[in-house]
N, C-alpha and C positions, 0 to 999 in steps of 0.2 A: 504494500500500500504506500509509503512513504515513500519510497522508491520510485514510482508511477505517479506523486505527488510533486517530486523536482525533476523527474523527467519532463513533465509537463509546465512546467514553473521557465524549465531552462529553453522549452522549447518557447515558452510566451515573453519571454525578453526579446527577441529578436524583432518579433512580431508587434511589440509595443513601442520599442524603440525605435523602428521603423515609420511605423504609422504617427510618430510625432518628429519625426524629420530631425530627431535629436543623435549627433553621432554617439555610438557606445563605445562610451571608455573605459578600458578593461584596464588594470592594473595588478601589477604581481610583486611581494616582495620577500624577500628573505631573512624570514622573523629571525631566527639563529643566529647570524652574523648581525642583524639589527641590535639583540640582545647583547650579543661580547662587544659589542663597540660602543658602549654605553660602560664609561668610567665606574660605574654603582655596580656594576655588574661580576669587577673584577675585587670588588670589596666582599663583595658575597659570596662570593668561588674563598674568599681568603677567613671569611669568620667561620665557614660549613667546617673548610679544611682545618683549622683551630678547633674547632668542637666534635670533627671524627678523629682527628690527634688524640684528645681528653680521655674520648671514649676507650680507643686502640689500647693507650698505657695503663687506661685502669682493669681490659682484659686481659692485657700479659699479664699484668700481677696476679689477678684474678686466676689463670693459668699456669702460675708459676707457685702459687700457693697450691690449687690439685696438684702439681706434678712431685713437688713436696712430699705432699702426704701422701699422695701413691707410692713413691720411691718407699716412704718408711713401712706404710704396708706392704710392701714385698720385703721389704728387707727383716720386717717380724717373720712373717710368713716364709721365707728361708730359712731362716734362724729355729723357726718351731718354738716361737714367743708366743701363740697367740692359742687362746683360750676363743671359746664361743665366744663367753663377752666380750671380749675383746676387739675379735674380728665385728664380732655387730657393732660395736660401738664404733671403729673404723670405716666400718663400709657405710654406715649411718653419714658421718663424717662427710666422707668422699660423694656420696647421693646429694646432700644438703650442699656442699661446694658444685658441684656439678646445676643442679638447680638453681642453684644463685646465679651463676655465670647465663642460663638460659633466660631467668630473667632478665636479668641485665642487659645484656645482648636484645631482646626485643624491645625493652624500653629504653637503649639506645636510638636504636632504628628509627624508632616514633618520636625520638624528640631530632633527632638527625632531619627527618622530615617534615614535621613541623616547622623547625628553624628555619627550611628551604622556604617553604610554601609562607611562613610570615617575611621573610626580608626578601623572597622573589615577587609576591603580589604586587604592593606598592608599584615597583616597577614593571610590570607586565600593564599594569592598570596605565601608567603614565606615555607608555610604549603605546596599548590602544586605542586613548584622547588622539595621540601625536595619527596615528594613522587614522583617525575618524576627520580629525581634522585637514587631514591633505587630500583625503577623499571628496571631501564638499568644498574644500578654497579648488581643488583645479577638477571636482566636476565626472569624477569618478562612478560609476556605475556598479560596481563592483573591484574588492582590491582581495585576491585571492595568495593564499600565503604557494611562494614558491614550489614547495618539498613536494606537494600532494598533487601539482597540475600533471596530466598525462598527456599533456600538448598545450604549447602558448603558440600565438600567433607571432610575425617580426608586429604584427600593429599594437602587440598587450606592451604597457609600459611598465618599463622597469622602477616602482614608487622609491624602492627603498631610498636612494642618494635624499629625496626629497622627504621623508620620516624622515632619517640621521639629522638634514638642516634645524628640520622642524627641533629635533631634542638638542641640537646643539651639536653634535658632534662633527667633528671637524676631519677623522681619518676617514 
Protein backbone atom coordinates (compact mmCIF):
# COMPACT_ATOMS: atom_id res chain seq x y z
CA UNK A 1 0.00 0.00 0.00
CA UNK A 2 2.50 2.62 0.92
CA UNK A 3 4.59 1.72 -1.68
CA UNK A 4 1.79 2.34 -4.49
CA UNK A 5 1.01 5.41 -2.25
CA UNK A 6 4.68 7.30 -3.42
CA UNK A 7 4.79 5.42 -6.52
CA UNK A 8 1.95 7.57 -7.35
CA UNK A 9 2.99 10.79 -5.27
CA UNK A 10 6.24 10.56 -7.56
CA UNK A 11 4.42 9.94 -10.43
CA UNK A 12 2.08 13.28 -9.78
CA UNK A 13 5.09 15.62 -9.20
CA UNK A 14 5.99 15.75 -12.75
CA UNK A 15 2.48 16.05 -13.72
CA UNK A 16 1.87 19.07 -11.21
CA UNK A 17 4.89 20.64 -11.89
CA UNK A 18 4.38 20.68 -15.37
CA UNK A 19 0.85 21.86 -15.40
CA UNK A 20 2.19 25.03 -13.45
CA UNK A 21 4.88 25.89 -15.88
CA UNK A 22 7.07 25.96 -12.60
CA UNK A 23 10.72 24.26 -13.41
CA UNK A 24 11.43 21.34 -10.95
CA UNK A 25 14.23 21.76 -8.97
CA UNK A 26 15.67 18.76 -7.67
CA UNK A 27 18.53 18.85 -5.38
CA UNK A 28 20.88 16.35 -3.65
CA UNK A 29 23.21 16.48 -0.87
CA UNK A 30 25.66 14.68 1.11
CA UNK A 31 24.45 14.62 4.62
CA UNK A 32 27.85 12.66 5.89
CA UNK A 33 30.49 14.95 4.70
CA UNK A 34 27.96 17.93 5.59
CA UNK A 35 28.16 16.42 9.05
CA UNK A 36 32.24 16.15 9.51
CA UNK A 37 32.76 19.57 8.01
CA UNK A 38 30.82 21.16 10.68
CA UNK A 39 33.76 22.03 13.48
CA UNK A 40 30.84 20.62 16.48
CA UNK A 41 31.19 17.60 14.91
CA UNK A 42 34.61 16.84 15.55
CA UNK A 43 34.05 17.94 19.29
CA UNK A 44 31.64 15.20 19.59
CA UNK A 45 33.71 12.39 17.66
CA UNK A 46 36.25 13.79 20.76
CA UNK A 47 33.92 13.62 24.03
CA UNK A 48 32.19 9.97 22.75
CA UNK A 49 35.90 8.91 22.30
CA UNK A 50 36.66 10.27 26.04
CA UNK A 51 33.67 8.57 27.51
CA UNK A 52 34.33 5.00 25.44
CA UNK A 53 38.16 5.44 26.91
CA UNK A 54 36.36 5.65 30.73
CA UNK A 55 34.39 2.94 29.93
CA UNK A 56 37.34 0.57 28.18
CA UNK A 57 39.62 1.09 31.57
CA UNK A 58 37.02 0.47 33.90
CA UNK A 59 36.50 -3.05 31.89
CA UNK A 60 40.13 -4.01 31.85
CA UNK A 61 40.00 -3.67 35.55
CA UNK A 62 36.98 -5.06 35.73
CA UNK A 63 38.70 -8.10 33.66
CA UNK A 64 41.77 -8.05 35.33
CA UNK A 65 40.01 -8.48 38.76
CA UNK A 66 38.19 -12.00 37.10
CA UNK A 67 41.27 -13.19 35.77
CA UNK A 68 42.70 -12.74 39.29
CA UNK A 69 40.53 -14.64 40.95
CA UNK A 70 40.28 -17.25 38.40
CA UNK A 71 44.02 -17.75 38.35
CA UNK A 72 43.74 -18.22 42.37
CA UNK A 73 40.96 -20.64 41.71
CA UNK A 74 42.83 -22.92 39.63
CA UNK A 75 45.71 -22.48 41.44
CA UNK A 76 43.47 -23.93 44.90
CA UNK A 77 42.08 -26.38 42.79
CA UNK A 78 45.73 -27.62 41.69
CA UNK A 79 46.83 -27.45 44.96
CA UNK A 80 43.76 -29.63 46.23
CA UNK A 81 42.89 -26.57 48.64
CA UNK A 82 39.50 -26.50 48.07
CA UNK A 83 36.62 -27.84 50.18
CA UNK A 84 32.99 -27.72 48.77
CA UNK A 85 32.62 -24.53 50.43
CA UNK A 86 35.05 -23.23 49.25
CA UNK A 87 34.86 -23.90 45.69
CA UNK A 88 31.10 -22.60 46.11
CA UNK A 89 32.19 -19.72 47.68
CA UNK A 90 34.62 -19.09 44.72
CA UNK A 91 32.65 -19.98 41.86
CA UNK A 92 29.80 -17.74 43.70
CA UNK A 93 32.63 -15.02 43.51
CA UNK A 94 33.78 -15.48 39.83
CA UNK A 95 29.50 -15.80 38.65
CA UNK A 96 28.98 -12.23 40.76
CA UNK A 97 32.28 -10.73 38.86
CA UNK A 98 31.37 -12.05 35.66
CA UNK A 99 27.74 -10.52 36.03
CA UNK A 100 28.89 -7.29 37.09
CA UNK A 101 31.10 -6.92 34.02
CA UNK A 102 27.75 -7.97 31.97
CA UNK A 103 26.03 -5.26 33.41
CA UNK A 104 28.35 -2.84 33.08
CA UNK A 105 29.02 -3.41 29.68
CA UNK A 106 25.34 -2.96 28.78
CA UNK A 107 24.91 0.07 30.79
CA UNK A 108 27.82 1.22 29.10
CA UNK A 109 26.44 0.84 25.65
CA UNK A 110 23.35 2.81 26.65
CA UNK A 111 24.96 5.73 28.16
CA UNK A 112 27.72 5.55 25.04
CA UNK A 113 24.49 6.02 23.15
CA UNK A 114 22.66 8.34 24.64
CA UNK A 115 25.61 10.79 24.85
CA UNK A 116 25.73 10.36 20.90
CA UNK A 117 22.06 10.94 20.29
CA UNK A 118 22.04 14.08 23.14
CA UNK A 119 25.39 16.05 21.62
CA UNK A 120 24.43 14.77 17.91
CA UNK A 121 20.62 16.14 17.98
CA UNK A 122 21.21 19.65 18.45
CA UNK A 123 23.34 19.46 15.50
CA UNK A 124 21.53 17.24 13.03
CA UNK A 125 18.59 19.76 14.01
CA UNK A 126 20.73 22.85 13.03
CA UNK A 127 22.13 20.93 9.82
CA UNK A 128 18.05 20.49 8.92
CA UNK A 129 16.82 24.46 9.48
CA UNK A 130 20.21 25.14 7.35
CA UNK A 131 18.81 22.67 4.43
CA UNK A 132 15.14 23.70 4.92
CA UNK A 133 16.36 26.98 4.53
CA UNK A 134 18.25 26.74 1.07
CA UNK A 135 15.55 24.72 -0.18
CA UNK A 136 12.95 27.79 -0.14
CA UNK A 137 15.80 30.86 -0.51
CA UNK A 138 16.76 29.09 -4.03
CA UNK A 139 13.22 27.27 -4.63
CA UNK A 140 13.92 23.63 -4.27
CA UNK A 141 11.28 21.17 -4.94
CA UNK A 142 12.80 18.57 -3.38
CA UNK A 143 16.54 18.06 -1.66
CA UNK A 144 17.18 14.35 -1.44
CA UNK A 145 20.07 13.16 0.69
CA UNK A 146 22.97 11.65 -1.66
CA UNK A 147 23.73 7.94 -0.36
CA UNK A 148 20.15 6.54 -1.09
CA UNK A 149 19.60 8.09 -4.87
CA UNK A 150 19.73 5.07 -7.47
CA UNK A 151 20.14 7.71 -10.29
CA UNK A 152 20.48 11.80 -10.27
CA UNK A 153 20.17 13.57 -13.30
CA UNK A 154 23.45 16.10 -14.78
CA UNK A 155 20.04 18.73 -14.03
CA UNK A 156 19.71 17.46 -9.94
CA UNK A 157 21.91 20.05 -8.10
CA UNK A 158 24.43 19.41 -6.03
CA UNK A 159 22.98 21.61 -2.41
CA UNK A 160 25.58 20.67 -0.29
CA UNK A 161 28.57 23.70 -1.10
CA UNK A 162 25.30 25.85 -0.56
CA UNK A 163 24.18 24.11 3.35
CA UNK A 164 28.02 24.29 4.21
CA UNK A 165 27.69 28.41 3.30
CA UNK A 166 24.56 28.52 4.94
CA UNK A 167 26.23 26.93 8.43
CA UNK A 168 29.34 28.71 7.99
CA UNK A 169 31.70 26.49 6.90
CA UNK A 170 34.38 27.58 4.88
CA UNK A 171 36.27 23.87 3.68
Amino acid sequence: MFKKLVFVLFLAIPVFAFSQNTPIKLGFLDAQDLFLSLPEAAKIEASLKELGEKHEKQMRSMENEFNSKYADYQEKEKAGLMTPAIRETLESELQMLQTRMQNYYKKAQDELQKAQEDLQNPLKEKILKAIKDVGTENGFLYIFESSNLLFKSDQAIDVTPLVKRKLGVTK
